[in-house]
DOMARPA-332412 format. One record per residue (C-alpha): x, y, z. Coordinates in Angstrom, 1 decimal. Layout:
BEGIN
   east  north     up
      X      Y      Z
...
This chain:
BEGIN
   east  north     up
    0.0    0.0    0.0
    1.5    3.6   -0.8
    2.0    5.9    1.3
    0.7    8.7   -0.8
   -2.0   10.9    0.9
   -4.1   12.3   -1.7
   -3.9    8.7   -3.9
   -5.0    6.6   -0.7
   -7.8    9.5   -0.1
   -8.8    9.5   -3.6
   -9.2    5.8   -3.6
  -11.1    5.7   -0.5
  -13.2    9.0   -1.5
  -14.6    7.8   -4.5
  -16.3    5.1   -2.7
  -17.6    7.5    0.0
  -19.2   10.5   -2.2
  -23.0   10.3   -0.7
  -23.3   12.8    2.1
  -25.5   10.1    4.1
  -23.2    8.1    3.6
  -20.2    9.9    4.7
  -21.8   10.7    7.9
  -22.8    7.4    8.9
  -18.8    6.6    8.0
  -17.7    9.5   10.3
  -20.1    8.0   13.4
  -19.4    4.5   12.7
  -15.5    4.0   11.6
  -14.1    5.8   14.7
  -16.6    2.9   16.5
  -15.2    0.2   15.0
  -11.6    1.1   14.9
  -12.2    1.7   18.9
  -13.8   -1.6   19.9
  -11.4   -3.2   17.7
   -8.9   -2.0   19.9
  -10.6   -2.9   23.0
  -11.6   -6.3   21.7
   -7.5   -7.0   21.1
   -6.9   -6.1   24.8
   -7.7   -9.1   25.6
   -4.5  -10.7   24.3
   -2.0  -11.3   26.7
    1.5   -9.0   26.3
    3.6  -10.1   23.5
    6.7   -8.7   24.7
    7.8   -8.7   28.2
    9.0   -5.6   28.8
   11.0   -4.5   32.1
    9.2   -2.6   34.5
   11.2    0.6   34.4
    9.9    0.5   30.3
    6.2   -0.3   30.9
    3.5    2.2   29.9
    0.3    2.2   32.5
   -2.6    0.5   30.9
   -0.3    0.0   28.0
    1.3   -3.6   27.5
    2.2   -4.6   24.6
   -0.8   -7.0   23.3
   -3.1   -6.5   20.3
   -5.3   -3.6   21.0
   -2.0   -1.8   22.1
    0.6   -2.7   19.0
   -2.3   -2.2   16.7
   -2.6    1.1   17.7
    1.1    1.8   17.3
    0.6    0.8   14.0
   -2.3    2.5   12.7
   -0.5    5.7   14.4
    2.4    5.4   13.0
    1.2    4.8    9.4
   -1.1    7.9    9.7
    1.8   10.1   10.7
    4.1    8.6    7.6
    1.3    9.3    5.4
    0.7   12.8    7.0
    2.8   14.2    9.5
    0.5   17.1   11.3
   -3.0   15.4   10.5
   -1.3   12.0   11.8
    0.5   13.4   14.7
   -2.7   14.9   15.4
   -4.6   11.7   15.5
   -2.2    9.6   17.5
   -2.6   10.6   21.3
   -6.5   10.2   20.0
   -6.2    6.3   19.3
   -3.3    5.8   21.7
   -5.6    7.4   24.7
   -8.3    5.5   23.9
   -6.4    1.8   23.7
   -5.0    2.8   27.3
   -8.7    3.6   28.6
   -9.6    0.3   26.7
   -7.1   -1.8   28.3
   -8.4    0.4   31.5
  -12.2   -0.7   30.7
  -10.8   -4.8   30.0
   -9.1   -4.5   33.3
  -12.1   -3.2   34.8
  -15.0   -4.4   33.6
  -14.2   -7.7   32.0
  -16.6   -9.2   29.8
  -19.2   -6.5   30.0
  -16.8   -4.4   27.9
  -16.0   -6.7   25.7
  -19.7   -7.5   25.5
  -20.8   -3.1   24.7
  -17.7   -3.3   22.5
  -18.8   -6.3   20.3
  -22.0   -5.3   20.3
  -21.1   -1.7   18.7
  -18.6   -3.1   16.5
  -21.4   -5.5   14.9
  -23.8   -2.2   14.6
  -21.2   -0.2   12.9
  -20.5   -2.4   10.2
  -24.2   -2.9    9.8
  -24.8    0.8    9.6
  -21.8    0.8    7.2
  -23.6   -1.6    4.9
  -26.5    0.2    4.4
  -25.1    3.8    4.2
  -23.4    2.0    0.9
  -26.3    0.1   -0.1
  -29.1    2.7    0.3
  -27.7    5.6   -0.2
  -23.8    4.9   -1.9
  -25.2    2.4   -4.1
  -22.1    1.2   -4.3
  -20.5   -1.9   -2.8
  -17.6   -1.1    0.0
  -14.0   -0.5   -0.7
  -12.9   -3.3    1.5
  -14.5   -5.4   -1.0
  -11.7   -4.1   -3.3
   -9.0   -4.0   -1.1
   -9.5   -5.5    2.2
   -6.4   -4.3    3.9
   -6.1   -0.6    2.5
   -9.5    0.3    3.3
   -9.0   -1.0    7.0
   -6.3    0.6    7.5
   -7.0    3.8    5.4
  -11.0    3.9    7.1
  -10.1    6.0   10.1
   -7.3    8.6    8.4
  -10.4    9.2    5.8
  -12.4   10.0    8.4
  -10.2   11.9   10.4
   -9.3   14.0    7.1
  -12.7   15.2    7.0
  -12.8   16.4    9.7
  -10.1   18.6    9.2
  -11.1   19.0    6.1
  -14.4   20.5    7.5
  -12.5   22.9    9.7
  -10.4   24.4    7.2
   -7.4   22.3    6.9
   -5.8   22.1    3.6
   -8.2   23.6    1.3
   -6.3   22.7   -1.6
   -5.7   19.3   -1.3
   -9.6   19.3   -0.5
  -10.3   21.1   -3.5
   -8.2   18.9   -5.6
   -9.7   15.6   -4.1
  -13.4   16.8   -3.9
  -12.7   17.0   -8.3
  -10.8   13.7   -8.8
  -13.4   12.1   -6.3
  -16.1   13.4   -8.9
  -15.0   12.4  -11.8
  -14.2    8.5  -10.4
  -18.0    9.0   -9.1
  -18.8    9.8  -12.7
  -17.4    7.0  -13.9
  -18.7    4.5  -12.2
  -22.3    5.7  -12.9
  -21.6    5.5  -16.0
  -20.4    2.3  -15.5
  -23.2    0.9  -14.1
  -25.8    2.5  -17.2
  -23.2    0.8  -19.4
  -24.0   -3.0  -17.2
  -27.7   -2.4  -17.1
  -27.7   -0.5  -13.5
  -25.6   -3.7  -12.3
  -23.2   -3.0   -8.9
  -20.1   -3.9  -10.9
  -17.3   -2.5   -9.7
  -15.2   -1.0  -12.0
  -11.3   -1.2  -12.4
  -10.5    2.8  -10.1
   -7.5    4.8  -11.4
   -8.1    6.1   -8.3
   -6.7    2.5   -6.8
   -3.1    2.7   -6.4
   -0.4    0.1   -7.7
């Protein structure tokens, strides 16, 4: 998967174009990535680490290296929006190792239980009102790992950050829309997915 910003935003953007659609994404995404977390607290440590190095409510299992990750790939991709981001999901894995610790099973049973919702929700906001099939579907692994930095773009993109690279995306993002609709008149209305320029190599 590249690293390049506005590619991996145009290819995630051109599946997420319905306003509906995008909102239910905004609500729902940060959910999932979340209790995805929470649910991989449950691991046990992977790396024993010394005392002197250990982070409270951060040990090194699943919720916690996951996190690392997806922090550290947003702030490769994009350094201010990324480091921006990071405390954000690194917080919330320490309050979800906090809530495991706690709470046990009846946070892993709230956190399962919105994590199935979202992705519900998620299916019909592309169903109804996308009318167009995920971009997992395409690419599993990009748009898992590219969901939350979409959403989290924005977001800044609604407060003003950027306005270029917004205005440059919100075209290209049209135009793939475009497309595909085409696409579909051209297959008898049919939901079949097109081959993206937007999709990087």
């Amino acid at each position: 998967m590249s690293l390049n910003l506005e590619r991996q935003l145009l290819f995630y953007g051109s599946y997420h174009h319905n306003p509906v659609n995008i909102a239910i994404h905004v609500t729902c995404v940060p959910l999932i990535l979340m209790t995805a977390l929470l649910l991989g607290t449950n691991t046990p440590s992977f790396i024993p680490l010394p005392e002197a190095m250990a982070v409270k409510n951060l040990p090194p299992n699943a919720g916690t290296l996951a996190a690392v990750l997806y922090s550290t790939l947003y702030i490769l991709m994009e350094p201010v929006a990324g480091g921006l981001v990071a405390p954000l999901i690194i917080g919330g894995t320490a309050y979800a190792n906090h809530l495991t610790a706690t709470y046990g099973a009846t946070a892993n049973t709230w956190a399962l239980g919105l994590h199935i919702f979202s992705w519900i929700a998620q299916f019909i906001g592309h169903g109804v009102f996308e009318g167009r099939a995920p971009a997992l579907l395409d690419n599993l692994i990009q748009a898992v790992l590219l969901a939350p930095f979409f959403v989290w773009m924005e977001m800044l993109f609604f407060l003003g950050y950027r306005p270029e690279l917004k205005h440059r995306l919100d075209g290209a993002i049209g135009a793939e829309v475009q497309k595909f609709q085409e696409s579909k008149k051209v297959n008898g209305g049919s939901a079949k997915q097109p081959h993206s320029t937007a999709k990087p190599q």
